[in-house]
MOPAC internal coordinates of N, CA, C and O (Angstrom, degrees):
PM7 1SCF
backbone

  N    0.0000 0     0.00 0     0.00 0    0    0    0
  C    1.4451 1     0.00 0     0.00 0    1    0    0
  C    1.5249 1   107.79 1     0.00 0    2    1    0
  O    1.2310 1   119.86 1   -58.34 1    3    2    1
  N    1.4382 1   117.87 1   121.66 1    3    2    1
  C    1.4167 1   107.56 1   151.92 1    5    3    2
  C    1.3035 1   130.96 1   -19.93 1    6    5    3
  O    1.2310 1   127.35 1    -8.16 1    7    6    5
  N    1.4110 1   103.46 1   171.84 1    7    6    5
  C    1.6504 1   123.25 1  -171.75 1    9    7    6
  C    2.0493 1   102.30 1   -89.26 1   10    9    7
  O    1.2310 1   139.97 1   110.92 1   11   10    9
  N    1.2400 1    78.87 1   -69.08 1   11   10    9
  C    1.2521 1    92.46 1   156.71 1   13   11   10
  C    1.5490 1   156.74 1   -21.73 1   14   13   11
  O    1.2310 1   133.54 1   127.09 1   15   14   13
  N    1.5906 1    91.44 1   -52.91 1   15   14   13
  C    1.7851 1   125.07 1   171.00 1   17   15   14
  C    1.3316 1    89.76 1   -89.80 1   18   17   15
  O    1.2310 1    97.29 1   129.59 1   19   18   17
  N    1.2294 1   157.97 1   -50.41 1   19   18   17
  C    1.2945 1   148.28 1   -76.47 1   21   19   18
  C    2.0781 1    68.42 1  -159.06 1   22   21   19
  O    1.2310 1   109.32 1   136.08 1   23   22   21
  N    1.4060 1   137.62 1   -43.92 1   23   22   21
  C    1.5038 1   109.36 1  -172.27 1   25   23   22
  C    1.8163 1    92.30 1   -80.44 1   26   25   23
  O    1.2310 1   106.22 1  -174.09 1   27   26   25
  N    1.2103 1   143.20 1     5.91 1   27   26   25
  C    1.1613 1   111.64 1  -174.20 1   29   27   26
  C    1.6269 1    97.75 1  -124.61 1   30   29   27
  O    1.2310 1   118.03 1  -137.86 1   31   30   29
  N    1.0182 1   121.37 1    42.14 1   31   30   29
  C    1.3906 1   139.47 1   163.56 1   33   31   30
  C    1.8833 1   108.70 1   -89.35 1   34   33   31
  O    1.2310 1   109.60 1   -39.15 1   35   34   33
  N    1.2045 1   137.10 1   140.85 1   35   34   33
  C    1.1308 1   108.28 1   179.96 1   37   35   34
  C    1.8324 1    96.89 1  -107.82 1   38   37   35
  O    1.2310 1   101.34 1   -96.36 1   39   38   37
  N    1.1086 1   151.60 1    83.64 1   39   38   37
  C    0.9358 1   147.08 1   -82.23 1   41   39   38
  C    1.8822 1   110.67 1   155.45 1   42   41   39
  O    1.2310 1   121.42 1   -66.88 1   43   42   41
  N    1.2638 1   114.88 1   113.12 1   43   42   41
  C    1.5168 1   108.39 1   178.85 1   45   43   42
  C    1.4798 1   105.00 1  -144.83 1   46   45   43
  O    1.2310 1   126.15 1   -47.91 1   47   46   45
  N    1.8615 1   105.79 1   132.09 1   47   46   45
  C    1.1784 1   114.06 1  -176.71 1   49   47   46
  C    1.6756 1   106.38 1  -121.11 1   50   49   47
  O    1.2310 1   125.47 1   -14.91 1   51   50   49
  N    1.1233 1   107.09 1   165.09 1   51   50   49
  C    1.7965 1   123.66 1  -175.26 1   53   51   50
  C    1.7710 1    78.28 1   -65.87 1   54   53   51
  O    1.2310 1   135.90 1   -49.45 1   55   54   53
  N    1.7442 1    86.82 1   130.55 1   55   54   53
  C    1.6282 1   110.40 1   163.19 1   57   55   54
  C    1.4673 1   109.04 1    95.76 1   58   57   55
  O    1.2310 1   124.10 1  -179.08 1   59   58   57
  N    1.5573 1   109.75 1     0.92 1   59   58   57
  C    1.4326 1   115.19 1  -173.40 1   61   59   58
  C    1.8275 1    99.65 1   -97.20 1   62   61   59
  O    1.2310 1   122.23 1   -38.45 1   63   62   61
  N    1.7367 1   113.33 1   141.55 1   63   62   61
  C    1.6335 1   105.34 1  -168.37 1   65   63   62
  C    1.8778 1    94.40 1   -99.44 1   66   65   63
  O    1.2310 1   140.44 1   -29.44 1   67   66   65
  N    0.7408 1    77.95 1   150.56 1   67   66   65
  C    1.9171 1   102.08 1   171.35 1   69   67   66
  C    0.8607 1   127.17 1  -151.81 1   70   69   67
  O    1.2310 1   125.32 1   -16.34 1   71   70   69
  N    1.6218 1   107.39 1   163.66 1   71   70   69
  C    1.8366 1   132.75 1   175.48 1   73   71   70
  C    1.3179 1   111.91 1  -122.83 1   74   73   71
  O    1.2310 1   122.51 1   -31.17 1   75   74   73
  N    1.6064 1   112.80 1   148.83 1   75   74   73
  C    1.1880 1   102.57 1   168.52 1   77   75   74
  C    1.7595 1   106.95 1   -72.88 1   78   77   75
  O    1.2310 1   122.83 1   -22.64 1   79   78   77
  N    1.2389 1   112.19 1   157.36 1   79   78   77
  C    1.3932 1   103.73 1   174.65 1   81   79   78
  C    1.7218 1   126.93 1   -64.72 1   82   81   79
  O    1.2310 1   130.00 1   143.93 1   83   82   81
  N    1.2959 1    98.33 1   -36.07 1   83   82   81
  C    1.9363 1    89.83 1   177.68 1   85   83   82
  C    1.7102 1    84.63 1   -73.36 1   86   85   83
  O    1.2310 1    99.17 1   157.21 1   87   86   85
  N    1.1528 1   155.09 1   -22.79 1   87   86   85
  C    1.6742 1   116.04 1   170.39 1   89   87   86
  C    2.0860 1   106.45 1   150.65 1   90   89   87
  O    1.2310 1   135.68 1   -27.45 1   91   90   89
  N    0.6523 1    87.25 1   152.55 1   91   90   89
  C    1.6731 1    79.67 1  -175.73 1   93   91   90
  C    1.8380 1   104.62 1   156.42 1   94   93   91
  O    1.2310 1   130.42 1    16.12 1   95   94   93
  N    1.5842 1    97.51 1  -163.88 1   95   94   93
  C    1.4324 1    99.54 1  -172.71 1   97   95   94
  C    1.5998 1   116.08 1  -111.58 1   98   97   95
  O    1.2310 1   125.97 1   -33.97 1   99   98   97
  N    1.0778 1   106.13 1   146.03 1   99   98   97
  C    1.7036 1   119.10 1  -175.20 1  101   99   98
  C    1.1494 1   108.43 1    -7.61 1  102  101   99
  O    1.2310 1    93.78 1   -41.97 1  103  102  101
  N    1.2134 1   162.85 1   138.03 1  103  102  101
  C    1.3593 1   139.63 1   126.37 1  105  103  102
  C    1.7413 1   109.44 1  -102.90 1  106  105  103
  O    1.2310 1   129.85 1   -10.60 1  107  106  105
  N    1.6888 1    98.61 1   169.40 1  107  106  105
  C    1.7040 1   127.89 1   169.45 1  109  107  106
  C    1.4099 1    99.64 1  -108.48 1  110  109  107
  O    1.2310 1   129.50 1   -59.78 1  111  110  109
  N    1.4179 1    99.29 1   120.22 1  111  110  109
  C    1.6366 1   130.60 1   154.52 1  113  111  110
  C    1.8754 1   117.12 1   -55.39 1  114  113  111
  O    1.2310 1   135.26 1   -96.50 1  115  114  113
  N    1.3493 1    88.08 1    83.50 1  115  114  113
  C    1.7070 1    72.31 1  -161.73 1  117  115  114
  C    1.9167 1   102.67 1  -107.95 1  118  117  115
  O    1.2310 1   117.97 1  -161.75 1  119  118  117
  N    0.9622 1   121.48 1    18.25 1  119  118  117
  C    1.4943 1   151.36 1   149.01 1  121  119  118
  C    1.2319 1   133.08 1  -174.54 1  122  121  119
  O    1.2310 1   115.01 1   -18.98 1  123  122  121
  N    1.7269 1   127.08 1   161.02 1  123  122  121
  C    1.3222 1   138.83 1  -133.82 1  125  123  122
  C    1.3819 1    95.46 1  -152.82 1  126  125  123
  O    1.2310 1   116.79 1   -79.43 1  127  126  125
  N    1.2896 1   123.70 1   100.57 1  127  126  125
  C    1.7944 1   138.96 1   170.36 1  129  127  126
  C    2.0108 1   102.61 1   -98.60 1  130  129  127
  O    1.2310 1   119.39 1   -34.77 1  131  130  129
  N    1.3109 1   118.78 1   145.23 1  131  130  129
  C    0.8759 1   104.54 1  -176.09 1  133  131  130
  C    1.5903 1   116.85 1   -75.12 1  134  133  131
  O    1.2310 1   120.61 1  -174.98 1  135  134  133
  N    1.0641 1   116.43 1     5.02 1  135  134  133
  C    1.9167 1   123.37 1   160.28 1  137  135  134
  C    1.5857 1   116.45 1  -107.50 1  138  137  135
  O    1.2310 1   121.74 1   172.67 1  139  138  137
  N    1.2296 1   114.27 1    -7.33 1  139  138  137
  C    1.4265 1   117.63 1  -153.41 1  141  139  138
  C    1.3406 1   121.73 1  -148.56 1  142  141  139
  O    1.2310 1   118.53 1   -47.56 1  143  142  141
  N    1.8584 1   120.40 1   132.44 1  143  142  141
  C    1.3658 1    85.25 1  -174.94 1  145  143  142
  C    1.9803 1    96.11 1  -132.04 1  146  145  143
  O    1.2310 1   127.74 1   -45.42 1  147  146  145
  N    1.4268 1   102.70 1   134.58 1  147  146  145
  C    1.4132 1   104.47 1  -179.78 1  149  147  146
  C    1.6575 1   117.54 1   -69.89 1  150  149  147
  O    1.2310 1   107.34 1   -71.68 1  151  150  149
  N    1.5924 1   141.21 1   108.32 1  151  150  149
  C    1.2324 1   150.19 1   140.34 1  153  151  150
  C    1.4553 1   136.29 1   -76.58 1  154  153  151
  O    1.2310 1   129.17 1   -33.52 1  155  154  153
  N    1.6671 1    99.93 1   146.48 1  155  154  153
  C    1.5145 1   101.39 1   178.93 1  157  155  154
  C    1.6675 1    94.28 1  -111.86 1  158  157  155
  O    1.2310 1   130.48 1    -8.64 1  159  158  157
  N    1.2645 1    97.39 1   171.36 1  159  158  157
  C    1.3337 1   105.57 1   163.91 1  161  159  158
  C    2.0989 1    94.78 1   179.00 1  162  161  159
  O    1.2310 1   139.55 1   -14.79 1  163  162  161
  N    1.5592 1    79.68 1   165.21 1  163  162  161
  C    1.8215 1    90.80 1   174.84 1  165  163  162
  C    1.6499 1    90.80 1  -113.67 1  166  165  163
  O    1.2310 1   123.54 1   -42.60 1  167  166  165
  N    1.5767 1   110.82 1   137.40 1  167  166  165
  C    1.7124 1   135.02 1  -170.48 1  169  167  166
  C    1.5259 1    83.09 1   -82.24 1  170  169  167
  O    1.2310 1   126.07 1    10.51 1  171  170  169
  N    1.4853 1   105.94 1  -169.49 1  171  170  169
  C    1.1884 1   135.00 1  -161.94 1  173  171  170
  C    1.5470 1   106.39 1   -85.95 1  174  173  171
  O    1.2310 1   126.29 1   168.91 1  175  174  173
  N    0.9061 1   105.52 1   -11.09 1  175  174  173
  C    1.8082 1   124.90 1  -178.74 1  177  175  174
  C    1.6503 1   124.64 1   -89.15 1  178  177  175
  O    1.2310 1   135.29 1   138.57 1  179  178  177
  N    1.3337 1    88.02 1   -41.43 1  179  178  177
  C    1.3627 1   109.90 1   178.96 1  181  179  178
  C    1.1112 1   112.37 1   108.47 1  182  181  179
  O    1.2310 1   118.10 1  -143.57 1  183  182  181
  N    1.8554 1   121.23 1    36.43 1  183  182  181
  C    1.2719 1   112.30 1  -176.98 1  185  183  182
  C    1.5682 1   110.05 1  -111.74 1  186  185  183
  O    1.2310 1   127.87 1   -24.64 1  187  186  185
  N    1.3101 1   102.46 1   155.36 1  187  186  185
  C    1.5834 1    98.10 1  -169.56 1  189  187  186
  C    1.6432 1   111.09 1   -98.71 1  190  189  187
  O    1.2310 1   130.12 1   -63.54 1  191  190  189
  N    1.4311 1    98.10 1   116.46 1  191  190  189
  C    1.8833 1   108.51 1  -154.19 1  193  191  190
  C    1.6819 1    95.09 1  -101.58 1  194  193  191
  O    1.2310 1   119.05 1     3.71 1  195  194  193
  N    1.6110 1   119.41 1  -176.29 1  195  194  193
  C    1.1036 1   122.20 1  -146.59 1  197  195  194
  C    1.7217 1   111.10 1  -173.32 1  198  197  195
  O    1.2310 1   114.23 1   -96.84 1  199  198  197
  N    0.8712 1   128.52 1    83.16 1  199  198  197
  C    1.8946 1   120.49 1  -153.63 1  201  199  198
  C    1.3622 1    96.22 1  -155.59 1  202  201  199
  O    1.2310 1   130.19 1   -24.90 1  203  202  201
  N    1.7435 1    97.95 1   155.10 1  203  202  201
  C    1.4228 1   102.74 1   178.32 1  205  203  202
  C    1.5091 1   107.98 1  -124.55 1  206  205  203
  O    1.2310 1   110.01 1   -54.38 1  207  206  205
  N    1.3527 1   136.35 1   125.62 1  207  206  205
  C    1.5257 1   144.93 1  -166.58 1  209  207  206
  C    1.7779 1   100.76 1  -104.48 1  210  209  207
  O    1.2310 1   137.44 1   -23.15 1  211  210  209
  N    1.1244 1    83.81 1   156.85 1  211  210  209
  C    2.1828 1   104.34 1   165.98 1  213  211  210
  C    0.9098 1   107.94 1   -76.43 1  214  213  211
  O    1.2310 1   108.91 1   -62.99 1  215  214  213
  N    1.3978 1   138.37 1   117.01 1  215  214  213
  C    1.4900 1   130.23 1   176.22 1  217  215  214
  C    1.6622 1   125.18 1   -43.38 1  218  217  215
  O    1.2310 1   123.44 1   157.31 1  219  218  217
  N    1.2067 1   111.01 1   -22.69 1  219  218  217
  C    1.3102 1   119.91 1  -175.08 1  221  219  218
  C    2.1911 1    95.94 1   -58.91 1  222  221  219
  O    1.2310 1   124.58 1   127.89 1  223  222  221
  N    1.3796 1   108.82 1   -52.11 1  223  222  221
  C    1.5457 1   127.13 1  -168.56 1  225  223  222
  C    1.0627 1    99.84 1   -68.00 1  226  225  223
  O    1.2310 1   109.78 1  -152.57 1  227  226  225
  N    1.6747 1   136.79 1    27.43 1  227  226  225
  C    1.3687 1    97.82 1   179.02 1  229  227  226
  C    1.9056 1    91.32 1  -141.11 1  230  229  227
  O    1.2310 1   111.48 1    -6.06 1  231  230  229
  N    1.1698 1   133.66 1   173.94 1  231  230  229
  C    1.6309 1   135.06 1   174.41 1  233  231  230
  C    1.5998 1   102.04 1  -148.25 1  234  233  231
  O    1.2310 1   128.82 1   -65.31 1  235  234  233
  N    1.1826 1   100.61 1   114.69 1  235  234  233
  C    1.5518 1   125.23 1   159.89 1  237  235  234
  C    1.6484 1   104.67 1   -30.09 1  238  237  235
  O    1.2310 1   129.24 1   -40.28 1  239  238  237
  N    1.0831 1    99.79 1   139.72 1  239  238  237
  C    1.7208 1   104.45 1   177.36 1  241  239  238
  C    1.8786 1   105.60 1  -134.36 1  242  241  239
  O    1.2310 1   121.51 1   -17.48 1  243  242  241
  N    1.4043 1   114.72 1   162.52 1  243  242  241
  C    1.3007 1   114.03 1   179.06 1  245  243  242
  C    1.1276 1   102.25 1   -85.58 1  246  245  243
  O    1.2310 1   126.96 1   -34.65 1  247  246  245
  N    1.6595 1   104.21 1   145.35 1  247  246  245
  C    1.5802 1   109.08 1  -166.52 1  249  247  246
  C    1.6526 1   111.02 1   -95.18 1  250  249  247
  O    1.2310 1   128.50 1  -178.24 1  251  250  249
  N    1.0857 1   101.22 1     1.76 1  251  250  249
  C    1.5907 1    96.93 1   151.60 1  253  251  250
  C    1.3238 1   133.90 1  -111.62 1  254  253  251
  O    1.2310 1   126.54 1   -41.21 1  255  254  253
  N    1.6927 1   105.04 1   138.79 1  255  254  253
  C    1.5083 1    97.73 1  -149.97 1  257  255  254
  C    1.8817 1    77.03 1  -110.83 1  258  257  255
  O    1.2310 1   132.36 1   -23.28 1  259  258  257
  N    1.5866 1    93.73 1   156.72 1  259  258  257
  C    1.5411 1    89.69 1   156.61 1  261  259  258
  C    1.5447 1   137.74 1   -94.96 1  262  261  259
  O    1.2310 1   115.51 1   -11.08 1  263  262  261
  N    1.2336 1   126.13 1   168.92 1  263  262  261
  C    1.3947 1   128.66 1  -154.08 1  265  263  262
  C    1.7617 1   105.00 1   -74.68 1  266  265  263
  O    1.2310 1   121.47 1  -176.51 1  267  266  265
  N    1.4849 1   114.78 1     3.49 1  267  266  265
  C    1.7323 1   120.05 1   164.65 1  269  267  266
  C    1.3140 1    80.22 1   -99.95 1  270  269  267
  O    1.2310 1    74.13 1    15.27 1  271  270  269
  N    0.8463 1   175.56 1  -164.73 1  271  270  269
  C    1.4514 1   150.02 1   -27.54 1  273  271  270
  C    1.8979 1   106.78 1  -103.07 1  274  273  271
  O    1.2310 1   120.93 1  -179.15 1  275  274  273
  N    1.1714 1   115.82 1     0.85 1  275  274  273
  C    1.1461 1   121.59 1  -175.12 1  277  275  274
  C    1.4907 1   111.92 1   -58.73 1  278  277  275
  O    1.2310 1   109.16 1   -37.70 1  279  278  277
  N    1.2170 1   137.91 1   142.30 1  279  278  277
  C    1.8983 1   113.09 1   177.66 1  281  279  278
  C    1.8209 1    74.74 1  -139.19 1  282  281  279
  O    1.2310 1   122.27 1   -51.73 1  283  282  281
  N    0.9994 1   113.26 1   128.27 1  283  282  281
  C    1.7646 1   123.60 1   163.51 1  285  283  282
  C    1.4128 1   111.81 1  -121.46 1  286  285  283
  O    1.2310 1   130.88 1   -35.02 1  287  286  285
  N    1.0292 1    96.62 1   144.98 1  287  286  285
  C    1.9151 1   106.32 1  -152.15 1  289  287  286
  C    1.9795 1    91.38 1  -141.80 1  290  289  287
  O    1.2310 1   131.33 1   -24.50 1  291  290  289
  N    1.3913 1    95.75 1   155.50 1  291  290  289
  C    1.7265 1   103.36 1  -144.37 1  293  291  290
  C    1.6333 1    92.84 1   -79.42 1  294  293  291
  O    1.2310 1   118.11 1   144.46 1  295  294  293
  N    1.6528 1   121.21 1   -35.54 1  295  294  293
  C    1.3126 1   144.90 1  -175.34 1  297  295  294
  C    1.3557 1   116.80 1   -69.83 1  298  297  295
  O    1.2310 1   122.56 1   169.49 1  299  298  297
  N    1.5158 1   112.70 1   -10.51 1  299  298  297
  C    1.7366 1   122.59 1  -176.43 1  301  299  298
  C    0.9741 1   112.67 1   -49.89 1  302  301  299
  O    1.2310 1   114.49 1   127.10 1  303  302  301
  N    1.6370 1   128.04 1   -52.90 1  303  302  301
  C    1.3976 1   121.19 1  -158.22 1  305  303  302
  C    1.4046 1   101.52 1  -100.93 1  306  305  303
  O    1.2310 1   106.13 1  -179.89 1  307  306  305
  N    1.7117 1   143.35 1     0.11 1  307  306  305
  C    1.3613 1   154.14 1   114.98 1  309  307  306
  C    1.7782 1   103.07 1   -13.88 1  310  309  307
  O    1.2310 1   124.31 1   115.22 1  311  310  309
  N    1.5455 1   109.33 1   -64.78 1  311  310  309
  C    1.5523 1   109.14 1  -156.69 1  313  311  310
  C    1.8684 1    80.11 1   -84.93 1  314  313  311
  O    1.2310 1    99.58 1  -158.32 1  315  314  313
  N    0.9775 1   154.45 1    21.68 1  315  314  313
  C    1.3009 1   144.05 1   178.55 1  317  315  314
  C    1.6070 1   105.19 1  -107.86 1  318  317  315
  O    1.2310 1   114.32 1   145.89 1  319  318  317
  N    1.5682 1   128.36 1   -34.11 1  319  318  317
  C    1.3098 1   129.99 1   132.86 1  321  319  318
  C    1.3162 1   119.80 1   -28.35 1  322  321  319
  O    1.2310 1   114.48 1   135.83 1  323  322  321
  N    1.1489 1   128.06 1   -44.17 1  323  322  321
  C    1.6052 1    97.35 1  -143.29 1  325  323  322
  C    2.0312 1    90.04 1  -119.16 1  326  325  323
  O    1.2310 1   127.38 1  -160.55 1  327  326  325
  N    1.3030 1   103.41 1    19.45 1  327  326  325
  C    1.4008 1   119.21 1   167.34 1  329  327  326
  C    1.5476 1   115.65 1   -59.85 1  330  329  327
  O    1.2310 1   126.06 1   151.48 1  331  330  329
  N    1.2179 1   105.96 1   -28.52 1  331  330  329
  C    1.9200 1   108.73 1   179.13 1  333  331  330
  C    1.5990 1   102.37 1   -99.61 1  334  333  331
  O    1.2310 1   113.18 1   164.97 1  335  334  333
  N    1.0474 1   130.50 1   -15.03 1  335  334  333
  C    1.2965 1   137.18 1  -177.28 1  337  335  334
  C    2.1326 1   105.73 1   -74.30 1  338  337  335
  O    1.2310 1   130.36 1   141.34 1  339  338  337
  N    1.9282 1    97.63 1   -38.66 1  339  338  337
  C    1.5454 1    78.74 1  -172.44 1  341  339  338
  C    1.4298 1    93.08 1  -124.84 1  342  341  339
  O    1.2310 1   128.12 1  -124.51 1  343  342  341
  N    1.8322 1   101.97 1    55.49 1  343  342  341
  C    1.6219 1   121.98 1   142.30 1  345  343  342
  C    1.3245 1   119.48 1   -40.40 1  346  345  343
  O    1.2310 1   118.79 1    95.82 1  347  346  345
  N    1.5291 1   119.92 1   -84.18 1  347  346  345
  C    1.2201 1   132.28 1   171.15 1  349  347  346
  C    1.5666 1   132.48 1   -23.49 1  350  349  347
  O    1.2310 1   128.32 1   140.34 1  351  350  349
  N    1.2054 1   101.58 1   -39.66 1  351  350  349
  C    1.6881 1   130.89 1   170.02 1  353  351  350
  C    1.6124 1   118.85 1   -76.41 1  354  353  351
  O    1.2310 1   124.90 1   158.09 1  355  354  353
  N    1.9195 1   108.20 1   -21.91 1  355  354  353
  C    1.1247 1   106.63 1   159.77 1  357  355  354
  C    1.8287 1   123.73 1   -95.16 1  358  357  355
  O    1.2310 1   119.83 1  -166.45 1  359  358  357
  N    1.4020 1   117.93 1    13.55 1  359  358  357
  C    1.1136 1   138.83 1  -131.76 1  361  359  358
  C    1.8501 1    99.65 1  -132.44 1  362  361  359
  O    1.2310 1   138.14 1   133.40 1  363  362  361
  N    1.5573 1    82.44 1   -46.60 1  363  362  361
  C    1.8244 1   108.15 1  -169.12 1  365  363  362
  C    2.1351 1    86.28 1   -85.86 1  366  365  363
  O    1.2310 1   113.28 1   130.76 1  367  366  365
  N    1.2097 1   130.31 1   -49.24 1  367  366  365
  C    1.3213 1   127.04 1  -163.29 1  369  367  366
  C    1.5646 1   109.77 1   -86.73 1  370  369  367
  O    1.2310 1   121.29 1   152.56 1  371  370  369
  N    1.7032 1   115.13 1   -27.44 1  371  370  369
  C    1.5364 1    98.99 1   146.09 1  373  371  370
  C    1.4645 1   132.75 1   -75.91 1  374  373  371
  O    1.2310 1   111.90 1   154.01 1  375  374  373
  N    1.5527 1   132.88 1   -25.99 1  375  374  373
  C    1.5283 1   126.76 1   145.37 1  377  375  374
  C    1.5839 1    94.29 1   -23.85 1  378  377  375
  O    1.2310 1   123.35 1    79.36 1  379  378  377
  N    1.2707 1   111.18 1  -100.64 1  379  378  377
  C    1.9175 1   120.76 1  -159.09 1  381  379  378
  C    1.2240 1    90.50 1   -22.86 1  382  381  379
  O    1.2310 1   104.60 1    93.79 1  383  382  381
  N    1.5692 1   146.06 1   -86.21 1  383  382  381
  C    1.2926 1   149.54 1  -116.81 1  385  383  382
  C    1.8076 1    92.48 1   -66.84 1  386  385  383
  O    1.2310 1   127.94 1   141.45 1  387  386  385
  N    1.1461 1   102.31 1   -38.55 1  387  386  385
  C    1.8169 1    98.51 1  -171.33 1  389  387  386
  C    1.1995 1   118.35 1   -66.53 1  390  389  387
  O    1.2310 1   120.10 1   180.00 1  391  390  389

């Protein structure tokens, strides 16, 4: 499906970035409950967060960001390890969402 066809779908798949709508930081769609959708994202700190929203709360964003909004942090590819480690936790928070 197009890019195009595909933003006026209301509709969210794993790998898709989002915001909540009143405002916040990027997130990854990293599961899809039919009420609920599980995201990662790193906070303003640099911590690597983990939550599940109402689909209604959340707005698709373009997945390309530009190179000012970039923030690279020394620990990134550290927290890119331990991404299979809090599998289970993405696994255990789509169970709940259903």
């Amino acid at each position: 499906m197009s890019t195009a066809t595909r933003d006026l779908v209301d509709e969210f798949c794993v790998g898709d970035v989002v915001t909540l709508k009143a405002g916040g930081s990027r997130m990854t769609v990293t599961a899809v409950a039919s009420d609920a959708v599980v995201c990662q994202w790193f906070d303003e700190q640099g911590e690597f967060r983990q939550d599940r929203f109402a689909r209604e709360a959340l707005g698709r964003e373009p997945r390309s960001i530009s190179p000012g909004l970039v923030h690279v942090r020394l620990y990134a590819a550290a927290m890119a390890g331990s991404v299979a480690v809090s599998m289970p936790f993405v696994e255990a928070a789509f169970k709940s969402a259903l």
